[in-house]
N, C-alpha and C positions, 0 to 999 in steps of 0.2 A: 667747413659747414657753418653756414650763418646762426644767427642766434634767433629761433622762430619765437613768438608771442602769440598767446589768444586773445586777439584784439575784440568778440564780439560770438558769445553764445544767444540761443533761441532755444526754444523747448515750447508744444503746444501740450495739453491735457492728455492723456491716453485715452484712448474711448476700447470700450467691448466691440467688436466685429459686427459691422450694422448698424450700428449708433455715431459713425464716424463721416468725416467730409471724404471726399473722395480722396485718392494719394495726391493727385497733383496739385489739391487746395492746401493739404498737411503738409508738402516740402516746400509752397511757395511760402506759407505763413511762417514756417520757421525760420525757412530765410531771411525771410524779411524781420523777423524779430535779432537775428544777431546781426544783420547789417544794422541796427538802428541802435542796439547795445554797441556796437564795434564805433559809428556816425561816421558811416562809410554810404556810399552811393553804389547800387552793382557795377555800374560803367568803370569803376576801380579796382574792379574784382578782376584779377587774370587768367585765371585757370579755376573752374570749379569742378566737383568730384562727387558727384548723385549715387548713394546706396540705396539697395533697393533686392529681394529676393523674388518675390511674387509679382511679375510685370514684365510686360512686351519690351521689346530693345528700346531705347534712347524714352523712356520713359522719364529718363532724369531731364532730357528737354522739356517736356510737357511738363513737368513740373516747372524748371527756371526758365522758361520763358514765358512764365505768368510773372516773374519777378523784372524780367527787364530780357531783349534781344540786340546784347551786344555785340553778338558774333565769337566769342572768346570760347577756348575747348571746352566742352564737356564728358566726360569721362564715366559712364556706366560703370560703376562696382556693384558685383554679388560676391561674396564670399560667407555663404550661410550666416549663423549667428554671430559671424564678426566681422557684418560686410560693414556696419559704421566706420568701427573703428579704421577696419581699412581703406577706406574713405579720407578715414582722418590720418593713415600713416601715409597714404600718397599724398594728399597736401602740404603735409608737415617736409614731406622729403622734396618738393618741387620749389616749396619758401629755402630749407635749411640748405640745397644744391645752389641757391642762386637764380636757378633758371625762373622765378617769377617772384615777385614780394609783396601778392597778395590771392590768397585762395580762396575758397569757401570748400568746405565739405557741408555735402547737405545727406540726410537718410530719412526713409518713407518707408512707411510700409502699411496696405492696406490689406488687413487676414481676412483668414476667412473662420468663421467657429470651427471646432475639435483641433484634436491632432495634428502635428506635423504630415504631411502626407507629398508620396512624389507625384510628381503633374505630369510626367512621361511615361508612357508606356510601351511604346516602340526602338526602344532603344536600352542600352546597358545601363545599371543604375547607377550611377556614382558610388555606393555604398556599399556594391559587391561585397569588394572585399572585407569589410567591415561588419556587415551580416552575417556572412559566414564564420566569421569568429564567434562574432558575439551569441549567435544561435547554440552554435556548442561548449560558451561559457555560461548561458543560462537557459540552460537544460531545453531550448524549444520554446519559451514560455512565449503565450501571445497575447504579445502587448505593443499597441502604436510605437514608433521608433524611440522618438525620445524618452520615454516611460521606461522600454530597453535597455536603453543602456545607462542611461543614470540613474535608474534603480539597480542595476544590476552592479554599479562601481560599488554604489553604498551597502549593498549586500556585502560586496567581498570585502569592502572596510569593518562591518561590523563582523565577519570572519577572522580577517586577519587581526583585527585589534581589540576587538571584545566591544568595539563602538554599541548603543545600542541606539534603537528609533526614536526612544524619550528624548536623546538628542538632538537627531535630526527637529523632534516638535520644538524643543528651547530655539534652532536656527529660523526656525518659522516667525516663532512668537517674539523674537527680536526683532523681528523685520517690521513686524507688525505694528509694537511700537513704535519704530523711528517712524511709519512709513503716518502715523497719528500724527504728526507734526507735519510733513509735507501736503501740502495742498494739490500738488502736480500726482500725488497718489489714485489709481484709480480705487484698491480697496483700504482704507481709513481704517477699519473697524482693528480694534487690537483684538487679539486671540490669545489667549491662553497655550500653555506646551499641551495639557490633557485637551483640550477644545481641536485639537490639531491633531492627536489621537486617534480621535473618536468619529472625525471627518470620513467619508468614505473611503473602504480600502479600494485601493487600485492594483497593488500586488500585495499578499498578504506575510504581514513581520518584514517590509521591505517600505513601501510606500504607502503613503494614503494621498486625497487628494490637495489640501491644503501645503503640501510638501511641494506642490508642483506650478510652477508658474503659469498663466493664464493667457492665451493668445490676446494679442489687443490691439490696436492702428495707432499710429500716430509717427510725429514726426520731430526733427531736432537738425540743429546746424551750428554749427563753427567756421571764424575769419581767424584765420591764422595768416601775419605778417611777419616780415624782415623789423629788424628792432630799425634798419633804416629809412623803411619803408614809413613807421608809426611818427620817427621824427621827420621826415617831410611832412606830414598828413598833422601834426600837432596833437598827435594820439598818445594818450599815455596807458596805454593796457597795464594791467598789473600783474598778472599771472604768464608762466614763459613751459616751455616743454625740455625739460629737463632730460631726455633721454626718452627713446621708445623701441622696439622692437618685434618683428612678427616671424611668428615659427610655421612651420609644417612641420609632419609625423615623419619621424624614422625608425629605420626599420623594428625599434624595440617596442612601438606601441603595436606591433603585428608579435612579435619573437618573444615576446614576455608570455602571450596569452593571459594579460591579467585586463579584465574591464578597467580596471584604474586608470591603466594606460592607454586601451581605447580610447577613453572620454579624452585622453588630451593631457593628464596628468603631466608629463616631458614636456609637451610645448610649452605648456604654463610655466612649467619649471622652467627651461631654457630660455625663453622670452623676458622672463625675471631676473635673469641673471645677467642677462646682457644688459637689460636697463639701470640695475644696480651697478656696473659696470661703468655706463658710460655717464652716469648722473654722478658716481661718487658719490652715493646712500643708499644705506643698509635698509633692509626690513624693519629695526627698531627702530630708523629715524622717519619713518612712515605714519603720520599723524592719523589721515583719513583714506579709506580704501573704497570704491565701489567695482564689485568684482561680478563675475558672471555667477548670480545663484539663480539657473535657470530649474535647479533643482536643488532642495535644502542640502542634500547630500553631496553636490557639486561644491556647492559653498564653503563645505566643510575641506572635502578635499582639496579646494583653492587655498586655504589657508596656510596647507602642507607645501602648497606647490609656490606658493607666494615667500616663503620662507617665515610666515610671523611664529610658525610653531615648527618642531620637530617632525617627521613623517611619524604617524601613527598616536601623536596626541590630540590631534583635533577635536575630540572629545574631552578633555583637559582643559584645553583654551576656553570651549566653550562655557564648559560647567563653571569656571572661575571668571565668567563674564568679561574674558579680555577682548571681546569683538567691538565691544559696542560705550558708549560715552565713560570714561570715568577708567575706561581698562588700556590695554597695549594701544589698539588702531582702532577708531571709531569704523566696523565694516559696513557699507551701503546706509548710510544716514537718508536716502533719500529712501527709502523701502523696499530699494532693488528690484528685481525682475520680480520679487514675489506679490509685490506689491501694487509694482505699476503694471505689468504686463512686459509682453515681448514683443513687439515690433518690431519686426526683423533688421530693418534695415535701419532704423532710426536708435536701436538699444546702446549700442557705444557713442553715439553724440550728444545721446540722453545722459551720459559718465559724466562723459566730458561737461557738460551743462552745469552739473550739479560740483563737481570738483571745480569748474573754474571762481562757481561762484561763494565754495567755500574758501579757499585763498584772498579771493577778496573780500572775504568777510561781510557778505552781502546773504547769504542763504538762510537768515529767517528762524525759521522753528530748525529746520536741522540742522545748525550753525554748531562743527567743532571749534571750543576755543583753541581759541592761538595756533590754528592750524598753519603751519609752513610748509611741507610736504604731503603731495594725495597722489596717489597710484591709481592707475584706473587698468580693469583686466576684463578682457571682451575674448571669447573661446568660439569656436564654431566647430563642427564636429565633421569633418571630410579631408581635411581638416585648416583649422589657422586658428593660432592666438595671439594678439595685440594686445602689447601693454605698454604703459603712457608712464612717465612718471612725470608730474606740474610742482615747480617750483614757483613762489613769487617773485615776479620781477622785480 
């Protein structure tokens, strides 16, 4: 396997649903912003790889061919909330095989307000089976899907471990700070753990609303090259992909019946361990993290699953502020999903974005010092999870 490089990130603004360009202006701009970070031409570009959940097929054309029509394949990925990243794990694996030594992954996404919701109604839902568990692990309770089930993990975390919600508010209110220093932030404003409290309940001693990430559009892209590819081209990238790996669910996120596992608890696990694996670094040699906190409560359990803490201290790590500057791993310095929104398809490019440009040491107000290792962890729930681990070149 060749040795891949992030030759060239892009990241546009997040905008609120309505307030945004349309998706194929959000994937051509970001494209074009890491070709021009990367000082590459698309005609260079071999194989690109268009995420995207909400859109007609070949969508990712209409998007990259506002940037250039070279004829070269393009590749449609949906894989729920971790269609970026998979995006960015087919790229990575087309540069590290050989078979091309230069990619682009590009992700979009244009929402719509509220709730997650399915757009088919003639057909079986993807989710079957997954509803029916999760219906008779939280008593019937009705609430929009994602609200479901990652309320419902963090319920049985705060069962099983005495976690309480005051918690979940500090994961909020940390996000919130970092997310004061990013400018690519759609919400700035810091909050408070009580301010986070007192936000409207959405399930009651379970969630409220500031706990919950915000739908929102936008878009992000990465040029992933051959380290031989960058010395023909007189490219000196700085940051390299140290290992990666993507999971689906087996049979224990069904046979446990524990929400934890629903959410993806194992694949996260699994997916972490393979990249610690093939990178040859631990959880403590992990400087900066941006992980999937599509919900405060997710966040927390990521941190279990990521291995920075033991299972069932997540609430420990937090209270003794090892997430965040100054502690173990600086987690989402860019303000995470709580911050910026979730854009389906563009949320793990949006990682990678902000990790490549901490390694370079180019990232600004959320710049960790001396960062040499950054993980990045992108979940979707039907399921997949994709984790990146970036070293510098």
């Amino acid at each position: 396997m060749k040795q891949v490089l992030v030759a060239g990130v892009g990241m546009i603004p997040f905008k609120k649903p309505g307030d945004s360009l349309p998706y194929h202006e959000m994937g051509a701009q970001a494209a074009r912003q890491a070709l021009a970070d990367a000082g590459l031409h698309y005609d260079e570009v071999q194989q690109a790889y268009a995420g995207y959940v909400y859109g007609d097929s070949t969508s990712g054309q209409r998007a990259l061919y506002e940037v250039g029509m070279s004829g070269i394949p393009v590749v449609n990925v949906n894989n729920n909330c971790s269609t970026g990243s998979t995006a960015l794990f087919l790229a990575r694996q087309a540069v590290a095989s050989g078979a091309v030594d230069c990619a682009i992954a590009v992700g979009f996404e244009q929402m719509q307000p509220g709730a997650l919701a399915m757009h088919w109604q003639d057909r079986p839902n993807a989710f079957e089976n997954f509803d029916a568990l999760c219906d008779s692990l939280t008593d019937g309770v009705k609430l929009p899907l994602a609200l479901r089930y990652f309320g419902g993990a963090g319920r049985e975390h705060m069962a099983k471990y005495g976690t309480t919600l005051e918690t979940f508010a500090k994961i909020r209110a940390k996000a919130s700070r970092h997310a004061a220093r990013n400018p690519l932030a759609l919400f700035r404003k810091e909050v408070t753990p009580e301010e986070v409290l007192a936000s409207p309940v959405l399930w009651e001693g379970v969630l409220t609303r500031l706990m919950a990430c915000p739908p929102t559009c936008g878009g992000a892209a990465a040029i992933l090259v051959s380290k031989e590819f960058a010395a023909r081209k007189g490219l000196t990238p700085r940051v390299q992909i140290l290992g990666q790996a993507m999971t689906t669910d087996r049979a224990n996120s069904f046979d446990s019946r524990s929400m934890i596992d629903l959410v993806g608890f194992h694949l996260s696990e699994d997916a972490a361990a393979k990249v610690y694996a093939e990178a040859g670094i631990g959880p403590k040699d992990v400087d900066v993290c941006e992980l999937h906190d599509c919900f405060a409560q997710n966040e927390l359990l990521s941190y279990e699953a990521l291995g920075f803490c033991p299972v069932g201290e997540g609430a420990r790590f937090v209270d003794e502020a090892r997430n965040t500057y100054g502690g173990d791993v600086v987690v989402n310095p860019s303000g995470g999903l709580l911050s910026k929104g979730h854009p389906l398809g563009a949320t793990g490019l949006a990682q990678c974005y902000e990790l490549t440009r901490q390694l370079r040491g180019t990232a600004e107000g959320t710049q960790v010092e001396r960062a040499r290792f950054a993980l990045q962890h992108n979940l979707g729930l039907g399921g997949a999870a994709v984790v990146t681990m970036y070293g510098q070149a």
